[in-house]
C-alpha positions as CSV (number, residue, x, y, z in Angstrom):
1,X,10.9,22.0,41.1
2,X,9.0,18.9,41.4
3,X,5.4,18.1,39.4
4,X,3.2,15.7,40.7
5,X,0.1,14.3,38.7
6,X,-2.4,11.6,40.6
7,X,-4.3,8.9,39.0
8,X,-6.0,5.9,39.2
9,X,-9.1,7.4,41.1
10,X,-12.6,6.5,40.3
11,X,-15.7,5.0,41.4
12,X,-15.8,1.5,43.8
13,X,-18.3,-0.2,45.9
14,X,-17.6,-0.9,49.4
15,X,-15.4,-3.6,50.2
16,X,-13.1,-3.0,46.5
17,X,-10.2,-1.7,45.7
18,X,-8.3,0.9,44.0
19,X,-4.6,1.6,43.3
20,X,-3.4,5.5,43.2
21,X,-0.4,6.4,41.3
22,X,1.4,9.7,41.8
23,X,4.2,10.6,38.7
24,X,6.9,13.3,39.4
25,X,8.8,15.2,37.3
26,X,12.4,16.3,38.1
27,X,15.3,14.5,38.4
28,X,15.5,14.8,42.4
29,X,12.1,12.9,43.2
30,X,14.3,10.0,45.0
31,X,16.0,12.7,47.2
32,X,12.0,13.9,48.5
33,X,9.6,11.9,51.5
34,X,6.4,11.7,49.9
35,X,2.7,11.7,50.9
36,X,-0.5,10.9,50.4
37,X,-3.6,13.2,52.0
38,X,-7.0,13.3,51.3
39,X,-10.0,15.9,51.7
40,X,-13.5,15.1,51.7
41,X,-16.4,17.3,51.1
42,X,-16.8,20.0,53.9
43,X,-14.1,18.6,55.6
44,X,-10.0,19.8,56.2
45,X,-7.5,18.2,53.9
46,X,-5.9,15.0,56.4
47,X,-3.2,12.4,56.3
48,X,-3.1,9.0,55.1
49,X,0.4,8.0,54.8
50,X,3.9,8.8,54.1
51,X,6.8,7.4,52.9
52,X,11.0,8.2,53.3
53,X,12.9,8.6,50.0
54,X,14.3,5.5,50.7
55,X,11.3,3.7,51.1
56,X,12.3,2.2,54.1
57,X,9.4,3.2,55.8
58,X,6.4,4.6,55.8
59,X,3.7,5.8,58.4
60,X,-0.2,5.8,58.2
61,X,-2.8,7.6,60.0
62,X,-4.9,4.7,62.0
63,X,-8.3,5.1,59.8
64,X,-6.8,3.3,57.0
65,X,-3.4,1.3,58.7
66,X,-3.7,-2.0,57.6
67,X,-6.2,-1.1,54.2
68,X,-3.8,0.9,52.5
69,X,-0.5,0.7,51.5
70,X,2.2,3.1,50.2
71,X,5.0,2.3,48.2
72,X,7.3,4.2,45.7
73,X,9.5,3.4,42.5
74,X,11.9,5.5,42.2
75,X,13.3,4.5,39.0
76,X,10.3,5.6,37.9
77,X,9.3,8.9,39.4
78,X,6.0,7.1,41.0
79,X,4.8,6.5,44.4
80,X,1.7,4.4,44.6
81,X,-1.4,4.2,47.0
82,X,-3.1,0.4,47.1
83,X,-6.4,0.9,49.1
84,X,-7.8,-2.0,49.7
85,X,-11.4,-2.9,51.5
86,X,-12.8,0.4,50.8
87,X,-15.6,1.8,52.9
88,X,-17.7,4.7,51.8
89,X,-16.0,7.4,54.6
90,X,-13.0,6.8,52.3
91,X,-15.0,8.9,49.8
92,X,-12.5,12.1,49.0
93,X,-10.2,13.7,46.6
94,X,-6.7,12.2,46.9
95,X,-3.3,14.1,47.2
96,X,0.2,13.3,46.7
97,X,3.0,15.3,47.8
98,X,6.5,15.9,48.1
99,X,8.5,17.0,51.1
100,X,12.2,17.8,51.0
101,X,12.9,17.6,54.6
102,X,11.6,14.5,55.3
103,X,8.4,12.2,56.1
104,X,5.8,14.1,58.3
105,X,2.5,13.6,59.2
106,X,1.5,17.2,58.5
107,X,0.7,19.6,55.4
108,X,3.2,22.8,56.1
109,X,5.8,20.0,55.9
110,X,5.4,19.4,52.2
111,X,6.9,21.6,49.2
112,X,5.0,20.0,46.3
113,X,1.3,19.0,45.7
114,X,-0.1,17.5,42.5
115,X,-3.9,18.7,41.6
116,X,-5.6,15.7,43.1
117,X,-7.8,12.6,42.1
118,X,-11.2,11.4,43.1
119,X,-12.4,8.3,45.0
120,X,-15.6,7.3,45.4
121,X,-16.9,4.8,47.5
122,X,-20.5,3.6,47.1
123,X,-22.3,1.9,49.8
């Protein structure tokens, strides 16, 4: 069993930045590929990134390659979203999540999902 809890979200203008921190629970988070997926209002839940337990690499989706980064601390428990050069389409609640077989691109793939953290972007 794996609990994940975002932070870090919150209000920017355009062209700022935020960093996202997800904290698991459990004492097998390094053994999980985890994710980050956001859902804005009206709007299906969709990828962002994901990294392998390793950390070794990671995959984004192409609206925010090159803007964000993922990265994880295992010692910790974390994994971390920077989001840099925000734009106001970035506007959403964000979600981390944990996948035991691996990185994927798509929601069925993970087992875990913390409750979520808002970002807002202002024009």
């Amino acid at each position: 069993q794996v609990q994940l809890v975002e932070s870090g979200g919150g209000l920017v203008q355009a062209g700022g930045s935020l960093r996202l921190s997800c904290a698991a629970s459990g004492r097998t988070f390094s053994t999980y590929a985890m994710g980050w997926f956001r859902q804005a209002p009206g709007k299906e839940r969709e990828f962002i990134t994901c990294i392998r337990w390793s950390g070794g690499t990671s995959y984004y989706a192409p609206s925010v390659k090159g803007r964000f980064t993922i990265s994880r601390d295992n010692a910790k428990n974390t994994v971390y979203l920077q989001m840099n050069n925000l734009k106001p389409e970035d506007t959403a609640v964000y979600y981390c999540a944990a996948a035991s077989r691996g990185a994927a691109t798509t929601m069925r793939n993970y087992d875990y999902w913390g409750q979520g953290t808002q970002v807002t972007v202002s024009s």
